[in-house]
N, C-alpha and C positions, 0 to 999 in steps of 0.2 A: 464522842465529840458532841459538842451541845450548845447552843446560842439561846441565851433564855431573858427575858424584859426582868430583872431583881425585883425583890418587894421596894426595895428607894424607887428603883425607876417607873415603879407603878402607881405610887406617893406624887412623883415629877410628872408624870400621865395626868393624873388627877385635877395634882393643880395648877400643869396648864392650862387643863380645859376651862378650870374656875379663874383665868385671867391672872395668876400670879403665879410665883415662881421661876426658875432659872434654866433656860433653855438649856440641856447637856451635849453642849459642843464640845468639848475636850476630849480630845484621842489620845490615851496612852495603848501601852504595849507591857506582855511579860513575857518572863521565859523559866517559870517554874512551872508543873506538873500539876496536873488537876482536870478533874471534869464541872464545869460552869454549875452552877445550882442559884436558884431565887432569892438565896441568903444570902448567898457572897455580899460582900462589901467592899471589897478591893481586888485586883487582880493578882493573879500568882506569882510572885517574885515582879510588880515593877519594874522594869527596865530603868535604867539609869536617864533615859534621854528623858527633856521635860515634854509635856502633856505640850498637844498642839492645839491650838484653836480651830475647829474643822467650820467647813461653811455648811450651814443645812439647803436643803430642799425638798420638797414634797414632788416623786415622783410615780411614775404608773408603774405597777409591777405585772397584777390581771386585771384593778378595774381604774379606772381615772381615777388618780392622785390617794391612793391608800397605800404607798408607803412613803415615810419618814426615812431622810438620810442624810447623815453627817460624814463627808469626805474631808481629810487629812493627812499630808504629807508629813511621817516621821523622820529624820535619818539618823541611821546606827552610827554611833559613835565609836563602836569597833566592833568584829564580828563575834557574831552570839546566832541565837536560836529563838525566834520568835513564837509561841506555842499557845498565846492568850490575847484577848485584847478588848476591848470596849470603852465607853463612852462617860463622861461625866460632866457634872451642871459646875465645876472650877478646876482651875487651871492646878490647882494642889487640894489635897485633902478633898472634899466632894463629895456627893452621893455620886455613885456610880450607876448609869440608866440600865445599859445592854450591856452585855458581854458573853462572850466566844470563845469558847477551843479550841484548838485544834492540832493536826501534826503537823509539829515544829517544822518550821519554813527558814531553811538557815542565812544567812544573811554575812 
């Protein structure tokens, strides 16, 4: 299992600190097989449901306000097997920031 910042999402790091670019609030979901890697570009097998708009905020995890997070409500459209998931700067197509493995969470 593995949760890793992509090389886009490190591109989307970059420039937002340079004032431009596109905040990655968009929460999608998959449920195909894989371990996360820096290349990825898309998640493993999509979910059929569409990508959510999540809200950000900057909260404490160890020190004041060093992490970054996007919460969003998905819902399943029928039961499946949730096993991947992460973030993107549109609501379709997109660079994708973060994303996650893990064992599949059924649903």
């Amino acid at each position: 299992m593995a949760t890793v910042v992509t090389n886009t999402g490190k591109a989307i790091s970059a420039n937002r600190k340079h004032g431009t670019g596109s905040e990655p609030v968009y929460v999608g979901w998959g449920t195909g097989a894989g371990t996360a890697a820096a290349t990825d570009t898309t998640l493993f097998t999509e979910a059929s449901e569409a990508r959510v708009a999540g809200t950000a905020s900057v909260v404490t995890t160890t020190n004041t306000n060093d992490t970054w997070q996007v919460v969003g409500t998905l819902t399943a459209s029928a039961g499946k097997t949730i096993t991947n998931a992460g973030n993107f700067d549109a609501s379709t197509s997109g660079n994708l920031d973060v994303k996650g493995d893990f064992t599949g969470i059924a649903l």
